[in-house]
Structure formats: C-alpha cells, structure tokens
N, C-alpha and C positions, 0 to 999 in steps of 0.2 A: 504493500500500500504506500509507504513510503518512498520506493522509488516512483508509484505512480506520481504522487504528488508532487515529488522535483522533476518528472519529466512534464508534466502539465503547468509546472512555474518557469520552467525553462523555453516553452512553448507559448506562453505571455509574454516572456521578457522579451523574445526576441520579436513577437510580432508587434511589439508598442513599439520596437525600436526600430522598424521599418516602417512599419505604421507612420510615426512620425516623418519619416521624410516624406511620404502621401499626403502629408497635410498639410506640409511646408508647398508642396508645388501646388493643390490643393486652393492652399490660402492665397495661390499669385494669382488664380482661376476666379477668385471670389471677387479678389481685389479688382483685378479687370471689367470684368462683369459689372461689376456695380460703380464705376464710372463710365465706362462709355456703352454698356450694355450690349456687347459684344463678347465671344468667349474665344480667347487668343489659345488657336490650338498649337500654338511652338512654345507652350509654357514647359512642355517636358524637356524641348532641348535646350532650353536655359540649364537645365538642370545638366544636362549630356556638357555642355563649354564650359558649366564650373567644376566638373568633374577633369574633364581636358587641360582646362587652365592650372588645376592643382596641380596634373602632371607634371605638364611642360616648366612651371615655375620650382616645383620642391623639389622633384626627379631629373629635371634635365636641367635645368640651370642650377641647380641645386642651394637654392636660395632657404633660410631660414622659414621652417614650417610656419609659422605665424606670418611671418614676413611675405609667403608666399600666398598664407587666406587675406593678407589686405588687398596685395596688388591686383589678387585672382576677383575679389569683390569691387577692386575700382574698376577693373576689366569689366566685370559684370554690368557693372552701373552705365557703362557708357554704352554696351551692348543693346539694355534694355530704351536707353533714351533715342539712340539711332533706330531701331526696331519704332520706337511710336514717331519718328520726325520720316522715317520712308516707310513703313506699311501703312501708321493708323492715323496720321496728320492727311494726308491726301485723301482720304476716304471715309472721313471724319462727318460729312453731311450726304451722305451714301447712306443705304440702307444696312440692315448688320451685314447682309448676305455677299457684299463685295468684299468687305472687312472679314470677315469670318472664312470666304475665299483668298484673301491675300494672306492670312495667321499661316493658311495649310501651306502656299506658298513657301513660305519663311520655312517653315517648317522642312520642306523638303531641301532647302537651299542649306540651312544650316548641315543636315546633316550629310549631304554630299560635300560638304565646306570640309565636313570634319575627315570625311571620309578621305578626301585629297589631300589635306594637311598632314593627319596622324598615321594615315592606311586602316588595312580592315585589323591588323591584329589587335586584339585584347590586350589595353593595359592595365596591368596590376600595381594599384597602390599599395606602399607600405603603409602597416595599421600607427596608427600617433602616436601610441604608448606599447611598447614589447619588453616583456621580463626577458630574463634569460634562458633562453631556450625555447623561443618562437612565442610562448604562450601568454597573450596578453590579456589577463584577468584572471578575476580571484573567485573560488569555491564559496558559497553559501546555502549553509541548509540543503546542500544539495543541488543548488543552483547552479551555476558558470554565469558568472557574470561579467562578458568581456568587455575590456575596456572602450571599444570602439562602439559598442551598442549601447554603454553608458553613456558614453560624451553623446552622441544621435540624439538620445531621449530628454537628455539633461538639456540640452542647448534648443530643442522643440519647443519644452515647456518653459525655458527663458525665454524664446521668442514669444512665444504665445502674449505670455505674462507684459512680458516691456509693451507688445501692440496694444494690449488691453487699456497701459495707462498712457499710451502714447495718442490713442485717439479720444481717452477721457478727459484727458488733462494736459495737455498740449494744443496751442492755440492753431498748429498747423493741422494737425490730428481731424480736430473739428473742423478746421477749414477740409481737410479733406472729407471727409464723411458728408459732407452739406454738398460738394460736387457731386459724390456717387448718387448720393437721392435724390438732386433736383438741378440739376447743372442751367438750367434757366433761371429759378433763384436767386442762386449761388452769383451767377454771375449781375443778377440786378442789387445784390449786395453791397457788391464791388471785390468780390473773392476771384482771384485770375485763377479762369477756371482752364483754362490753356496749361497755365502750369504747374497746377496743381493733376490734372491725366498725365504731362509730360512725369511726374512726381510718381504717380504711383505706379507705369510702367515701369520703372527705376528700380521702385520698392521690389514689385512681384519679379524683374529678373533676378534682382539680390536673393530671393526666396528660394526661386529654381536655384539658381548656382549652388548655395550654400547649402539645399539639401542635396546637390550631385554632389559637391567635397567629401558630405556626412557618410554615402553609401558608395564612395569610391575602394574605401578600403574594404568594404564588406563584398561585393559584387565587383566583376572585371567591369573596366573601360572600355566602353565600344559605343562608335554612331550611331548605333539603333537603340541603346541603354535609353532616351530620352524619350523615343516612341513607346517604350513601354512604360515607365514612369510617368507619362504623362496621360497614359488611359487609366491607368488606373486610379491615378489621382482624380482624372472628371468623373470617374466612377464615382470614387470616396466622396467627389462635391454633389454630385446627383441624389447619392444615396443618405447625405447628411442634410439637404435643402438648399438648391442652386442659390449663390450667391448670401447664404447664412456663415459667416467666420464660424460661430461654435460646431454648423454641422461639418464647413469643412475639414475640420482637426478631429472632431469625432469619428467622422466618416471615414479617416487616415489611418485613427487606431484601430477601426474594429475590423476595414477591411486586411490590414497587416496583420492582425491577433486570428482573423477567418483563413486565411490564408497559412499562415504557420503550421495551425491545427489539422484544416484540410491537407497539407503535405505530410501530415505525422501518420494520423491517422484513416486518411485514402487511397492519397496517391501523388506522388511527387512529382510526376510528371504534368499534371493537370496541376499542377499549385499556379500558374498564370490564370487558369481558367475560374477560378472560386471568386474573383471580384468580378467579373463580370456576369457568372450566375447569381449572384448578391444584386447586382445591380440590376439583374430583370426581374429579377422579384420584387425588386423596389419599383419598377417602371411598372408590374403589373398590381401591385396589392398598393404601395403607397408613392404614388409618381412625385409628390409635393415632397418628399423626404421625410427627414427626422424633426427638423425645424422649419419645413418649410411650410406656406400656409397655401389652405384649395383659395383659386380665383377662377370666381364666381364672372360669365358672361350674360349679358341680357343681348337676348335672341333681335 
C-alpha cells in the first residue's frame, strides 16, 4: 500500500510540474485573447525559441545560467513585440479570422526558422541543479523529488502569485485589464490602448519562452516541441474557461496530473492523446469550461 501511495505522489508531483508549464503558455492564450480577442496560435513556439535561446546562450556560448535566462527573456521580449508590430498591428481592424490566419502563419514560419537554424536533431538541456552522480533530487516519503520539477512548479506558482498583484495593484496592471475588457473605453479614458496590446504580446511571449526554459531540461529540444505545447495548453485554456487566468493555470495542472496518470496506469504511448480526450468531453458535456460562463443568444 505504501508503495502505492508514493507511486501515486510521484504521479502528482510530476504532473503539476508539467502541468505548470501548460498554464504558463496557457496564461499567454488568455492574455491574448482578452485584449485583442483573437487567439494567437504561435503561442506554443514562443515557448519552442525560449527553449532554443537557453540552448544557444548557456550550451553554446556558454554564458552564465542566469545570465543566459535574462538575455534569452530580453530575446523573448523583442520577439513577442515584432510578432504584434508585423502579424497583429496590420490586421488589427480585420476581423479575428485574418488574424487568427496570420498566428498559424507565424507559426509555421517560426518553426521552419528553427528548423534551419538548429537542424532537426534533438537538443538536450542540462538539468540547473545535478548532485553527484547525474541524480538531481532528493527522496521523500517515498517520493523523488527532482530538482528541475521543483524549480517548474515553484516558479508557476511565483508567476501566478506576482500576476495576481500585478494587475490588482499596479496602476499599469489595471491599465491593462481595462484594454482586455473594453478597448473603446479604455481608450476614451485616455489609457494608450496601442501600447498597452503592444504590452501584453510582450508579457504572453515572456510566458511561452520561460515555460520552454522550464521543460527544456525535462523533454529534448526540437521545432515541433512548441506545436505540441501549445495544443495542449489551448486545450488546458478551453477546458478551464477561454480566456479565465484561474481556468487557464487550472486547466494546466489537471490536464498534466490527467496525463501522468493516464501514462502510468494505461498506456504511455497515448499519454499525448489524454488532453485532448479531456478536452472533448469538455467540448461535449461542458463547452463554457470550469470558469467559464453559458452566453445566452436572443434568436
């Protein structure tokens, strides 16, 4: 009985800890969405070039691991602002449907970008903290608790936390949140609602990037890493209430915690497939999500 219960605590810890990066790319889906109402489908390869960028900057230039998540996140920052000044600034008074075709665009551009820069092989991060003898982390109760699944989950839930007081209690925070809900408002205000979108494309590439760093060490590097990280993350936002932050971070952990389990206990080979059977049973029993709310049309 007791090994059951440290393999089913073993089987949490590690899906909150992937989970968590779902919610980070997740929360860049949300954040999009409720500014320009549009849903930017290359939010997963953000996550695929902050993965790249760790590479190229701590492995190949071999620059100081901290050193290398600043430069890799001002890379990121400038990525996400060029990304809204050439896909979502020209198409900005377009319906979503041009805009939502140019994301997929991007999308496939970045990842053949990647694909010519790096090639196809698989790159393998080293994990940020390693004992002696490959093995980075410590036994509890049973549990394994690796270092790099720590830091993922610890650094989720600081993200989380700092957004929470970041748009309570920060004058720009609110300034942002007042564009996502009403950007005609906003802007009779006097709130630049220009750059405040230019602002939050920014935020949500920072998101993506920093959850590719998180899961570089855990999963190999490759151009198509972002095509999957980023279904399943729209997944996690679908099945938590499009465009809700709480459902997207919820929807992160349980579809990571669904997923862990389904590979333990069915079948490992289908562990891709468990978020997106989740997510059709959300689409058929509750389409509105966890958080999200039914609207109501009059005929």
């Amino acid at each position: 009985m007791f090994e059951s219960l440290s393999m089913n605590g073993q089987l949490v810890f590690a899906g909150l800890a992937i989970g968590g990066v779902y919610g980070l790319v997740a929360l860049g889906f949300v954040m999009i969405f409720r500014a320009t109402n549009v849903v930017n489908f290359a939010q997963g390869e953000f996550a695929m070039l902050g993965a790249y960028f760790l590479v190229a900057l701590w492995q190949g230039l071999k620059l100081n691991y901290f050193a290398a998540i600043v430069v890799a996140l001002l890379m990121m920052a400038a990525v996400g602002l060029l990304f809204e000044i050439t896909v979502y600034y020209p198409l900005r008074n377009r319906s979503f449907l041009p805009v939502i075709i140019a994301t997929i665009g991007a999308s496939i551009m970045f990842q053949n970008g990647a694909l010519a820069i790096f090639g196809p092989s698989p790159e393998k991060v080293r994990p940020v903290i390693q004992t002696v003898g490959g093995i980075g982390g410590i036994t509890l109760a049973g549990v394994f608790f690796d270092y790099q699944y720590v830091i993922t989950l610890v650094v989720t839930l600081l993200l989380v936390g700092l957004q929470y007081l970041f748009f309570e209690y920060t004058i720009l925070g609110k300034k942002m949140q007042a564009t996502s809900q009403d950007k005609d408002m906003a802007r009779l205000l006097g709130i630049p609602v220009v750059f405040m979108i230019a602002l939050t494309f920014i935020y949500s590439s920072l998101l993506g990037g920093l959850g590719g760093m998180l899961v570089a060490p855990i999963f190999f590097v490759t151009h198509k890493m972002g095509a999957t990280l980023g279904l399943k993350a729209f997944a996690a936002t679908i099945c938590g209430g499009f465009g809700d932050v709480r459902g997207a971070i919820l929807g992160g952990l349980a579809l990571g915690v669904i997923e862990s389990f389904g590979a333990a206990y069915i079948s490992a080979i289908y562990k891709d497939g468990y978020s997106f059977l989740v997510l059709m049973l959300f689409l058929l029993l509750r389409p509105h999500g966890i958080f999200g709310e039914k609207v109501a049309e009059k005929a």
